[in-house]
C-alpha positions in Angstrom: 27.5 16.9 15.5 24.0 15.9 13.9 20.8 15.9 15.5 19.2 13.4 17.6 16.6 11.0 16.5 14.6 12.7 19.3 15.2 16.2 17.9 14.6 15.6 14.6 10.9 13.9 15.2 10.2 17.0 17.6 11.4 19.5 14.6 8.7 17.7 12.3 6.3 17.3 15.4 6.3 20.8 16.1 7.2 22.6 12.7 4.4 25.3 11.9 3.2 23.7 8.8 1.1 20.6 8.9 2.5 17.7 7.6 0.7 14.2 6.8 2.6 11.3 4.7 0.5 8.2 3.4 1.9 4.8 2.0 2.0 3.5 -1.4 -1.4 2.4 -0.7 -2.5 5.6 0.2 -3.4 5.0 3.9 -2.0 8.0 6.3 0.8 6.9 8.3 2.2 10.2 10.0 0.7 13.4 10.9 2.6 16.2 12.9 0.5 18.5 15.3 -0.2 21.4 13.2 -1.9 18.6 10.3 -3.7 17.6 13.0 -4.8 20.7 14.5 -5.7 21.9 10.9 -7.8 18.2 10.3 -9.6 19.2 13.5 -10.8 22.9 12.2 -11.4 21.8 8.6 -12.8 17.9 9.1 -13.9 18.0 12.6 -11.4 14.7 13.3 -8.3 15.4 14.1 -6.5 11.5 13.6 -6.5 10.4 10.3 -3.3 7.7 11.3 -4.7 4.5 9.5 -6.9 5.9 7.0 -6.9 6.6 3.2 -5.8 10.1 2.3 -9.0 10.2 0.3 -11.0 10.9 3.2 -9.3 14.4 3.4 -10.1 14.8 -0.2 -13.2 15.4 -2.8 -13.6 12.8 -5.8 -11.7 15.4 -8.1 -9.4 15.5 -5.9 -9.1 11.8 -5.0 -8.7 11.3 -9.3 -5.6 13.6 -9.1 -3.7 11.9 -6.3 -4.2 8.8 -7.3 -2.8 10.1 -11.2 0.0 11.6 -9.0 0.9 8.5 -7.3 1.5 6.4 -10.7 2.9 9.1 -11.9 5.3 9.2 -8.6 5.7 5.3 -8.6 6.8 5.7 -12.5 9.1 8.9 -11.5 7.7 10.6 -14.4 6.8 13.3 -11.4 9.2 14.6 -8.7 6.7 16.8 -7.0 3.4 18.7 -7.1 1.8 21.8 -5.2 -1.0 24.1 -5.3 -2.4 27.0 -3.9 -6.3 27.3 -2.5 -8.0 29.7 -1.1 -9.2 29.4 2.8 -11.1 31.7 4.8 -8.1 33.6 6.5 -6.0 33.8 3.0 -3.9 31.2 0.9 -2.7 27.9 1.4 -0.3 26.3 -0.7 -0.1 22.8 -0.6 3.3 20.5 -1.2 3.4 16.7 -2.1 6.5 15.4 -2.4 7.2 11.0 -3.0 9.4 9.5 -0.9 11.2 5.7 -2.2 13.0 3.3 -0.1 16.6 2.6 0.0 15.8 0.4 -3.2 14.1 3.2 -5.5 10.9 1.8 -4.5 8.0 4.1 -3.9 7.2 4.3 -0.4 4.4 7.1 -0.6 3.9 10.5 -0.5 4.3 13.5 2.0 2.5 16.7 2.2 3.1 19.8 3.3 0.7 22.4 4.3 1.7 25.8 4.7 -0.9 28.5 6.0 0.0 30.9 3.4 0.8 31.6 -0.2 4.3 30.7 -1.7 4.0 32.3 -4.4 
């Protein structure tokens, strides 16, 4: 027997790692508790629902994702991740694209884990 619709939104509601997934256009359309307790800490705003990822992001930065996302909308890249350093240790940082039923590229979701994977 599979999970609920209910269940599985209250798995990625309440999973302790943040998650936030933007569109194709790079506007935020999903953010779980944990992303938004972490936006609160590091940004001081805890909603980013309806704004561009960018925001959460230097202009290095910003150059990168928006590299990743071509390269994601070409499939030339099936994922990226990295690992910073924050003031209670590591955080590694995954981006994975998602496409619609079509191939198409929807966007991208990223998970942030409080902690090193490597």
């Amino acid at each position: 027997m599979g999970l609920s619709m209910e269940k599985i939104i209250a798995m990625f509601e309440y999973l302790n790692a943040g998650i936030v997934a933007s569109d194709a256009e790079f506007k935020v359309i999903y953010q779980n508790q944990k992303c938004r307790d972490m936006f609160e800490e590091a940004f001081g705003t805890a909603d980013y629902i309806g704004r561009l990822i960018h925001e959460c992001h230097n202009a290095a930065a910003t150059e990168k994702i928006k590299g990743y996302y071509r390269e994601y909308k070409e499939k030339e890249r099936v994922l990226d991740y990295y690992v910073m350093d924050e003031a209670g240790g590591k955080m590694t940082i995954v981006n994975v694209p998602f496409y619609d039923e079509n191939g198409t590229f929807g966007g991208v979701v990223e998970f942030i884990f409080e902690s090193s994977l490597d």
